[in-house]
N, C-alpha and C positions, 0 to 999 in steps of 0.2 A: 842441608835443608831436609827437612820429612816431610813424608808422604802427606797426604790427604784425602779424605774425600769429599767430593759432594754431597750434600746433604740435599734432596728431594722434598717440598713439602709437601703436606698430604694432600689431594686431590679435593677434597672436603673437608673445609678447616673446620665446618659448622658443626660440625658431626661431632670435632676432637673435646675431651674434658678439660680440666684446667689444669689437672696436671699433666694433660700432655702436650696442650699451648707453652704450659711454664718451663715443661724438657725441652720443647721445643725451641722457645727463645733462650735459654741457656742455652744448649749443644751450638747452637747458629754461631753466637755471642763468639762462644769457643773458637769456631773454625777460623771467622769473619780476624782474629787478634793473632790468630797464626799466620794467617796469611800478610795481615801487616807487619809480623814480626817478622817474617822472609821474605816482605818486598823491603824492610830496611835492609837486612842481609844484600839484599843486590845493589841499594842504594852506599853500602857503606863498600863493597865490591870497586864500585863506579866511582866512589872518591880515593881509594888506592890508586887504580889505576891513571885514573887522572879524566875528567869528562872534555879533556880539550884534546887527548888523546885518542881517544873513544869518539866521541860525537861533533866534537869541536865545539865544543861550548863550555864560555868560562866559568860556570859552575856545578857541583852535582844538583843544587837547589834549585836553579834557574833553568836547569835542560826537567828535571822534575814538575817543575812546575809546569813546563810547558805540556810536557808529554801527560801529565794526567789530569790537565785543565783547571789547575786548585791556584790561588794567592799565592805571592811570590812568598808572605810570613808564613802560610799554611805549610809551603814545600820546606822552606827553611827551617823550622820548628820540629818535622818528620824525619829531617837529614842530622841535625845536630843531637835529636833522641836517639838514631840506629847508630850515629858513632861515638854516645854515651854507653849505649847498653851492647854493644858487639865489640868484638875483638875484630882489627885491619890490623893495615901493616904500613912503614914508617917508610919515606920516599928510598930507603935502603934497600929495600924490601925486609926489613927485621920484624918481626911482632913486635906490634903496638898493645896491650891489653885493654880492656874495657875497664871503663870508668865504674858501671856497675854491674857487673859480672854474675852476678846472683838475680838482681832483677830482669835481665835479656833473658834468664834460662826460664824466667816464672812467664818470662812474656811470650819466648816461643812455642810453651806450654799452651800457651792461649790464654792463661790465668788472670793477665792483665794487661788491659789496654791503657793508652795515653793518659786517659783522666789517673789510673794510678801511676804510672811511671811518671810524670810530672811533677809534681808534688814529692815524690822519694827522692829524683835527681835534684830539684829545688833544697830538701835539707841536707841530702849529701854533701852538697856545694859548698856548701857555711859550714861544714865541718874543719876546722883549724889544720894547718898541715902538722901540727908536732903534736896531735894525737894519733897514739900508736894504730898501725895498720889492723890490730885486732878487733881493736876498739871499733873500730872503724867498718870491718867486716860484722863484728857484733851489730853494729847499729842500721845496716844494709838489710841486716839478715832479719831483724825485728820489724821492719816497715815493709819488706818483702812477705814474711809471714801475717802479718796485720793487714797487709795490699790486696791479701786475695779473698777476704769478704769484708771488707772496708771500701768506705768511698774517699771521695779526695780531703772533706775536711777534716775527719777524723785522722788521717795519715798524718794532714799539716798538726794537727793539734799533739799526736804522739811523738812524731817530728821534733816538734818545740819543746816540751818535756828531755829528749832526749838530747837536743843541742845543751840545754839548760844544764844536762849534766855532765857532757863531756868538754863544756865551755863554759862553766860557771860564772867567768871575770868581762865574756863576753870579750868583743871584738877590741880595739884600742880606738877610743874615738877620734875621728876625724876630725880638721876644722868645721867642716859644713854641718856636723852632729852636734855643733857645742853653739850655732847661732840660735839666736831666740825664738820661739813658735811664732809661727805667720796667721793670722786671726783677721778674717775678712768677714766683715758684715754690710750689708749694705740698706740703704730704706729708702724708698722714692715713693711719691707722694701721688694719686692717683686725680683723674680728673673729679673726679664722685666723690674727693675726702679721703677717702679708704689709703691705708699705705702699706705697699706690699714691702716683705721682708725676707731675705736672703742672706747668705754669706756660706762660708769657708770654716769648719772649726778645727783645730790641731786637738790629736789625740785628749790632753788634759782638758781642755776648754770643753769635747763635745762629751767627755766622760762628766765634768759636772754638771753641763748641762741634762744633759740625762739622767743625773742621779735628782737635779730639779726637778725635771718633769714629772719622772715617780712620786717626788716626794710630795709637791703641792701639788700636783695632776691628779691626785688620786681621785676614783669614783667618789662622789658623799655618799654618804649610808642611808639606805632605805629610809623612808620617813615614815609618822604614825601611820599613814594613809595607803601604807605598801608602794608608793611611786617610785621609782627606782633611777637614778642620771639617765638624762636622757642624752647629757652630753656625748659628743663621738671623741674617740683618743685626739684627735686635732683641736678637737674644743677646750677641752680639756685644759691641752698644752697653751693653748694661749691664754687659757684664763691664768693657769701659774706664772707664766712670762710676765705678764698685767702683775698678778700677785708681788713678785721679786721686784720688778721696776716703782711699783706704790710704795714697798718697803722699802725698799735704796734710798728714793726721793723724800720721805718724811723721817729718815735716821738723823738722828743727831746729827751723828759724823758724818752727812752725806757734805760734799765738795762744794763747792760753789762756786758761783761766774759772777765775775763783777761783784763780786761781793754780797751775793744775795743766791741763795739753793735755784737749783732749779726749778723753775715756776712756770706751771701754763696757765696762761692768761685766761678767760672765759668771761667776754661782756657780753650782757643781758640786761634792758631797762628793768627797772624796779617794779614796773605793772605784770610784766613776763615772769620773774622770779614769783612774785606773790602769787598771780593766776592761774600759773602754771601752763597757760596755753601760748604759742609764739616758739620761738628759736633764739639761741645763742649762740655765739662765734666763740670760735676754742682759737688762740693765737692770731685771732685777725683776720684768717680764712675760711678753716673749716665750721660748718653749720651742726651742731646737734639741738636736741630737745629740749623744750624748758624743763622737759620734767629730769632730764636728765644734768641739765644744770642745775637744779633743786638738790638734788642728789648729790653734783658735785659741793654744791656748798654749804654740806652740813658738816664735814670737817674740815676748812678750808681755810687757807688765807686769805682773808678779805680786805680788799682794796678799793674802798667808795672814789666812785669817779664821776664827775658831773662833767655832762656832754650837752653840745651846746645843737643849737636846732640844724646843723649837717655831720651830728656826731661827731665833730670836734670836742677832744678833750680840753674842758676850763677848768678842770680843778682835781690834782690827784690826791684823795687823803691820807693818811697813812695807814701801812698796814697793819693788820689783828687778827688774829688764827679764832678761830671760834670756841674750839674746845682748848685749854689749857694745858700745859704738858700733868699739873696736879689732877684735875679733873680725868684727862686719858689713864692714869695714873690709878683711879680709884674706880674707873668702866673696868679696868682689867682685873681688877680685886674683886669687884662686884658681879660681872657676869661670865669672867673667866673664859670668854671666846665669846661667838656669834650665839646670839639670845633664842636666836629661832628655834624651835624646836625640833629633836633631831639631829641640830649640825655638828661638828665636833671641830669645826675651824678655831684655831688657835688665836689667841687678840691679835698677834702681830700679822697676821691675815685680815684684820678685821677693819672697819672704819667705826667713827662714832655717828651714828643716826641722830637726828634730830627729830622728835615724833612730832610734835607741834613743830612744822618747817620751819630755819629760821628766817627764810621771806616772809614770813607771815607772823614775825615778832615773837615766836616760838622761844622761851628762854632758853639758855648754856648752862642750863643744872643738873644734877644728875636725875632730878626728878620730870626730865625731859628728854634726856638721854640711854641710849644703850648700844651697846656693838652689833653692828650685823660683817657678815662678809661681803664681798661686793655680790654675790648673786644673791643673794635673799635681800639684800642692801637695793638693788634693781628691783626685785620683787614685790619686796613695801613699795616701793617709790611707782612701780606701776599702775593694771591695772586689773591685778590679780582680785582684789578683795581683800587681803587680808588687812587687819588692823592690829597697831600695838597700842598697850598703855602701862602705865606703870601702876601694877598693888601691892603695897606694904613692901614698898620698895624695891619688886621688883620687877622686872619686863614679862607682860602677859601680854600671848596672841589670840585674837581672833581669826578663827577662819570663815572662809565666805560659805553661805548657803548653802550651795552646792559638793560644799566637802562636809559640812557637818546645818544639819536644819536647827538646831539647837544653839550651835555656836559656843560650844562649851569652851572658854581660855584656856590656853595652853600655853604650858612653857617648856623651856629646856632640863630636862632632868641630869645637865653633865654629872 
């Protein structure tokens, strides 16, 4: 063990500059990781000898723990680092060598504490036994030199590089490596409508998710008017989650139950659709907005139902999409994304609008039609101001008052 000393602070820290606060907190640092590294030294003393022999306690973690008031995992975790990084001896009394021999000498130094030695014994570990001892030394000796002005993830990240290379083929897998990812999602249904959403994703699962959220999450781009997303990254994400599930849902090849795609129901008497004031039911329970069932049914399956005077169902007719797969077909040749101007959303992002709504006997032409994405798609159908129509064939917007007193048409210049 070596010496030491006390380090004194200065009587008037107010006084000190900041390079001598920054000497100050290094030297400390220093002293503070030697002295841990020599109470391992006595901890790993304690487990040659034996702690039952010694104190009478059947562990050196368990009499540590007691004696310095820490978690029995904290004492545990302290005892199995000092008899990684020390040399003891074998109940023969023969030397035992250290596990890692180089990193103890950088830690008695003071060089490194825990947060580095963690992490280098962590990829020591995983190193294969029939790589040669050199190798092996080499790869101690590069996480050792990188340990003493490196933090913990960069170590595990050079780490991983270095296993990579002295274990190319990788481990031999296990059975438990070769069973299928476990993908937990959950949805339950709130009192208020609303439905919260949870789950579990396995590495692949939450890598594409995430490469989702990037990709249909992204900001929109500034518009003429300089207004910039106001969405937050959470908004964001759930408008592309929304995006992926509308597109799954209206794909050709999307699955079906019972023989029919999946379908949410949305009844609304014919006075509420046309006027657009009142409410509609989504599935039988939940309540939204006429206007937003306006919305939903401009490109929609539509299923006429006559209900009888305690809304009982007398009569289901049969069903008919509004827009045509030819017609959606000629939106995407024609306005090539969301019409709005400014957006840059792609068609399969996009729905078909109906400018004269079709509550209100609005024809399924194209001379009545154009794509928006669902938030500008909300945005017409609100109560923004804004207006479309169609000139010389193609979608022109109006803005309200208040963004332009002229009201000059605007369109999308993709």
């Amino acid at each position: 063990m070596s010496g030491q000393r006390i380090l004194e602070p200065p009587q008037e820290l107010w006084r000190a500059g900041a390079r001598e606060l920054a000497h100050g907190v290094v030297e400390r640092l220093s002293v503070a990781r030697q002295a841990l590294a020599e109470v391992g030294q006595f901890l790993v003393e304690i487990e040659s000898r034996g702690p039952m022999e010694l104190f009478g306690h059947g562990s050196t973690a368990g009499w540590f723990a007691e004696t310095a008031r820490i978690s029995p995992k904290e004492a545990g975790d302290t005892v199995a680092r000092a008899l990684a990084v020390n040399e003891s001896r074998n109940l023969d009394g023969t030397p035992a060598p250290a596990f890692a021999p180089i990193a103890g000498a950088a830690a008695a130094e003071g060089d490194l504490g825990h947060q580095q030695l963690d992490p280098i014994l962590a990829v020591l570990k995983k190193i294969p036994a029939e790589v040669p001892a050199d190798d092996r030394t080499g790869a101690e000796q590069i996480l050792v030199t990188l340990a003493r002005h490196a933090g913990p993830q960069e170590i595990t990240n050079v780490g991983a590089d270095l296993l990579a290379h002295l274990d190319p083929d990788g481990n031999e897998p296990k059975d438990e490596d070769l069973k299928p990812p476990s993908r937990e999602v959950h949805l339950r249904k709130r009192d208020d409508g609303w439905w919260r959403l949870n789950g579990l994703l396995d590495p692949e699962f939450g890598a594409r998710a995430n490469a989702l959220f990037e990709t249909w999450g992204q900001r929109r781009p500034v518009d003429e008017d300089g207004n910039r997303d106001p969405r937050t990254p959470g908004e964001r994400n759930g408008d592309a989650l929304f995006d992926a599930i509308h597109y799954a849902m209206t794909n050709d090849k999307a699955p079906t139950l019972s023989g029919d795609r999946t379908t949410v129901v949305v009844t609304i008497p014919l006075e509420t659709l046309t006027s657009g004031l009142g409410a509609a039911c989504v599935d039988g329970v939940a309540q939204i907005t006429a206007r937003h069932a306006r919305m939903l049914a401009c490109d929609a399956k539509i299923i006429p139902a006559l209900l009888g005077s305690e809304s009982e169902p007398l009569d289901i007719g049969r069903a008919a999409r509004s827009v045509t797969p030819a017609q959606r077909r000629a939106l995407n040749l024609r306005d090539h994304g969301c019409a709005f101007p400014g957006c840059r959303r792609r068609p399969k992002h996009c729905e078909a609008h109906h400018i004269l709504p079709w509550g209100q006997l609005g024809d399924t032409d194209l001379n009545n039609l154009c794509l928006l994405c669902r938030y500008y798609h909300m945005v017409i159908h609100g109560q923004s101001g804004w207006k479309v129509h169609i000139t010389n064939g193609r979608p022109e917007f109006i803005p309200p008052q208040y963004l332009d007193p002229l009201q000059t048409p605007r369109r999308n210049h993709r």
